[in-house]
N, C-alpha and C positions, 0 to 999 in steps of 0.2 A: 569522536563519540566516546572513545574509550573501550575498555575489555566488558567482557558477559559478565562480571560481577559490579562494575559499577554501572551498567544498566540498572541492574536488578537493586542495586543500593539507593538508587533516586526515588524506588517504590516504598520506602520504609516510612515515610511523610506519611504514610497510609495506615500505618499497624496501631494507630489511635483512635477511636471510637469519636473521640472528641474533635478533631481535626477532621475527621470525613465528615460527623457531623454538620460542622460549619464550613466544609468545602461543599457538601452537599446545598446547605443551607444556602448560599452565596448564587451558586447556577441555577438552582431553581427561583430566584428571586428575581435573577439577570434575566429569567427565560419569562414570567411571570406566571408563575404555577401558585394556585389556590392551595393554602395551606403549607405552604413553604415548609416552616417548623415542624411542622407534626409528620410530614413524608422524610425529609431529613433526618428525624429519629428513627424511621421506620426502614429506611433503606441504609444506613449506613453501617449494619454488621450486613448483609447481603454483598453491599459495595467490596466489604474488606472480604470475604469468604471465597465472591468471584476473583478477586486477584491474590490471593493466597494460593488458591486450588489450580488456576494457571501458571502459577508458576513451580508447583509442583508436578505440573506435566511437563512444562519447560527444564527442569532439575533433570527429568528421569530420562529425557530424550537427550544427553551429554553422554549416560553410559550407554545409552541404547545402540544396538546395531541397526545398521540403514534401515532394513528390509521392516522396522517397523517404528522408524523415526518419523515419516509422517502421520501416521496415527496419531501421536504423541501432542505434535508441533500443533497439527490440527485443532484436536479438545483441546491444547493449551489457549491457543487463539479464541478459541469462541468462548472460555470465559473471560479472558480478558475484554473481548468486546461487550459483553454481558454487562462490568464492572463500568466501560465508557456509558451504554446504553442507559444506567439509572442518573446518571448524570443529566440527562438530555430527556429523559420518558421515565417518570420517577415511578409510572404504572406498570413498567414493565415486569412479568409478561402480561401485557393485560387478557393475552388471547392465545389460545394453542396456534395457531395459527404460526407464531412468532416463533415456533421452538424448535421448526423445520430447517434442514439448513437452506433450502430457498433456491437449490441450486440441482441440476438434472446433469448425467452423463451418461456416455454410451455403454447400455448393460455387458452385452459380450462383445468384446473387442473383434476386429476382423484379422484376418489374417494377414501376414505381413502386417501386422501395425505398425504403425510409427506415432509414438508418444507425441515429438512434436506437433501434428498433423491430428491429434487427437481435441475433441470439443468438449467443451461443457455450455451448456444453455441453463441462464437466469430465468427464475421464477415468480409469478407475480407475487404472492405469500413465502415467507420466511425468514428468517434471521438475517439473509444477505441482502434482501432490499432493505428492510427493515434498521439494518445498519447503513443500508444507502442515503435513504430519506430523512433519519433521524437525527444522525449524526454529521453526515455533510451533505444534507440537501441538495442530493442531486434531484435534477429536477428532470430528466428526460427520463422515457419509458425502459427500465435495462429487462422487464420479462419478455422470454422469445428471446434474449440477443445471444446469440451464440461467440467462445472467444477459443480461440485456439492457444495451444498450445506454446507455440512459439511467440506469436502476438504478446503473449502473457509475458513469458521471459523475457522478452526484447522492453518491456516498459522496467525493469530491472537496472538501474544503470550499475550495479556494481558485476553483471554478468556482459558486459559492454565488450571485453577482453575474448572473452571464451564466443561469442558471437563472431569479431571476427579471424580468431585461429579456426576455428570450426565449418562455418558457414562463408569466411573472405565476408562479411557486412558488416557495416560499420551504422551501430542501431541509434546513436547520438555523439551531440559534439559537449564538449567539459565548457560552461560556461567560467569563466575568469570574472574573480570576483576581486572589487577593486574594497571593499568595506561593509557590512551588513545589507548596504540599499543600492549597490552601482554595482553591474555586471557589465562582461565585455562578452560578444556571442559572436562568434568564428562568421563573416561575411559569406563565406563559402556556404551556408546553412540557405542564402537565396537560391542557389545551384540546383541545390536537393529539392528545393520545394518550390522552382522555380516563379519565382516572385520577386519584385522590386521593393525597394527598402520602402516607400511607402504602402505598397498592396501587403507587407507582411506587417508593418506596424495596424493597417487595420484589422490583420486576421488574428497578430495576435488579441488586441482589443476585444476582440469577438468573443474570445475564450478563455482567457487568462481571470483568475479568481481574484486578482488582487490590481490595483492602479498601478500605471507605470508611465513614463516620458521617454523616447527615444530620442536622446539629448546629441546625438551627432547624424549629420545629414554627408550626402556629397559633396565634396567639393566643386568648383566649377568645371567644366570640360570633361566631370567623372560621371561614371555609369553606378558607381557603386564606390562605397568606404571599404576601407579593409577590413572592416571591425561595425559593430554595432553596439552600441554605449546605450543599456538599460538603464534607468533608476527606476526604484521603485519607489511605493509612497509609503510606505514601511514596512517593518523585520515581517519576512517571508517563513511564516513555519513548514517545514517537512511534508503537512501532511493535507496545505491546504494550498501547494503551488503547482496540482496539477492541471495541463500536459506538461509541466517542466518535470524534471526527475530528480530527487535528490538523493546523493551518494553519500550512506551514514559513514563511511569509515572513511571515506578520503573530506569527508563534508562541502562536498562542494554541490552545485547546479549543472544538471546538464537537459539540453533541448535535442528532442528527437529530430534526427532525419526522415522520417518516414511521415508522410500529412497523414494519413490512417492514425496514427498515434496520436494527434493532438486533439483529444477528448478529455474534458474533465471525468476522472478518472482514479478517483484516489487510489494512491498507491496499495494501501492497506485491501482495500478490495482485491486485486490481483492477488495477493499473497491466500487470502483466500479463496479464491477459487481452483490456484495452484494447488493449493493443500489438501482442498476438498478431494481434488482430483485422484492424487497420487494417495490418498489415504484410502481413495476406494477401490485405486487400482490394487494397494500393498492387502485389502484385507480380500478382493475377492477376484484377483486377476495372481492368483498365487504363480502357477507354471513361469507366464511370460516375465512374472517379477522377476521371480527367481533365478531365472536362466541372461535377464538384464544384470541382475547383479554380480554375476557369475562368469559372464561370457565376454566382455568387453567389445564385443565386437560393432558397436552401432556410435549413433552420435548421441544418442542418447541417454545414457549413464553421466558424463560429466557434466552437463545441463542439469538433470535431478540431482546430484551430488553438491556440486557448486550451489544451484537454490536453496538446498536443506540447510547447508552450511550458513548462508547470507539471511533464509527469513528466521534463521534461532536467534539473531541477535538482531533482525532490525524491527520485526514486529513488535517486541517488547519496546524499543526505544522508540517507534512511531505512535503507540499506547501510551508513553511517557511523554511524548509530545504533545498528545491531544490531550491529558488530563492537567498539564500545565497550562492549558487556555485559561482554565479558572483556578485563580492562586487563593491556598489557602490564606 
């Protein structure tokens, strides 16, 4: 993927009026929106303002100290999504409604908390469904669902490590990848989700966002291959291969061990609810912050620590992913 400046160097396509323009122009033609041309003039200093402004929240949270770098990382996030959002809904906001963040958590903490173990529950109105539906159609009901803590972090693969020195769990396996469209998936993966190579070829089928062939079978007299030989039916973007996971900085594919995990689920989602979360713990759960950042004494400082550090550079480069669907 590269360093936090050549992320942010891919966004420069953008600092042209003329160029968003006719990117704008392009998606809303793909999508079939009335009046193409005339919304595309109309959105495309908005377009460039929302990713300007996110990434001067992104700038400011590198000097920032923890205790208010997910505030930071937070508003950084929700303009950038803002910036995908006219791409896709060129009326946005069409409705207050929209400007909520869409997402509920638990007001006063209990005692003994455990951040892990800590909820938030999706809402029918605001920004997080809103980015659910518009931008990757998901189609199942996420208001009412509640997602824990850890749940969150385990769909994470580059916190895969710290899961199991931490916890001893191992949250996915690194899919091996033989070329852009053939994967190899650790056999051992029926184990965990106990299933046979053809009931997990239909479950994947079930849920998987993009086409694929499981191009190796058992041999005779076997119960099982070693291995499981993916292709796909073409290049897999980042942000559209969920329940699989992908790892920006090693770039690779990995599939959950846990069947709870295998929900379409964009990545990008989790990150914000994470953010959400921890930004309303940093502005109004002060004591227990403070005495977490201070104290070392729980499992829960390296988990927040290791997240802040992984979503400053993979949100921006999952945002770059998905505004590369439509080339200027």
């Amino acid at each position: 993927m590269g360093s936090w400046d050549s992320v942010w160097k891919s966004f420069t396509i953008y600092h042209s009026s003329i160029n968003v323009q006719r990117y704008l122009l392009h998606s809303y033609q793909h999508n079939g929106v009335d009046d193409s041309e005339k919304k595309s003039f109309e959105n495309c200093y908005p377009f460039i303002y929302y990713l300007d402004h996110g990434k001067s929240y992104y700038e400011l949270s590198k000097q920032a100290p923890l205790s208010i770098k997910p505030i930071l990382l937070f508003y950084g996030m929700v303009q950038l999504l803002k910036a995908c959002l006219l791409t896709v809904d060129p009326e946005y906001p069409e409705s207050s409604t929209v400007l909520a963040h869409g997402v509920t958590t638990r007001k006063r903490k209990k005692r003994n908390y455990d951040f892990l173990k800590d909820e938030v529950k999706a809402q029918k109105n605001g920004l997080f469904s809103h980015v659910a539906v518009k931008m990757f159609h998901v189609k199942h009901h996420l208001d009412s669902e509640k997602y824990t803590m850890d749940f969150l972090l385990g769909r994470i693969p580059e916190l895969d490590h710290l899961f199991q020195v931490s916890l001893e769990k191992q949250q996915n396996y690194k899919i091996a990848g033989l070329d852009d469209q053939t994967f190899i998936i650790p056999a051992c993966i029926l184990d965990d989700l106990h299933m046979t190579v053809d009931r997990f070829d239909h479950f994947l089928k079930e849920i998987l966002s993009f086409d694929y062939q499981i191009i190796n079978k058992a041999g005779a007299g076997c119960k099982q291959p070693n291995y499981i030989e993916l292709r796909a039916n073409g290049p897999i973007n980042p942000n559209d291969c969920s329940p699989l996971q992908f790892d920006c900085f090693e770039n690779t594919l990995h599939i959950p061990t846990d069947k709870e995990q295998f929900l379409f689920f964009p990545e990008i989602l989790t990150h914000y609810l994470l953010l959400y979360n921890l930004s309303m713990i940093s502005r109004y759960e002060t004591e227990w912050w403070s005495e977490l950042l201070h104290g070392f004494d729980s499992l829960d400082y390296p988990f927040i620590e290791q997240f802040l550090s992984v979503t400053a550079v993979k949100v921006p480069y999952l945002i770059n992913q998905y505004l590369q669907k439509t080339k200027i």
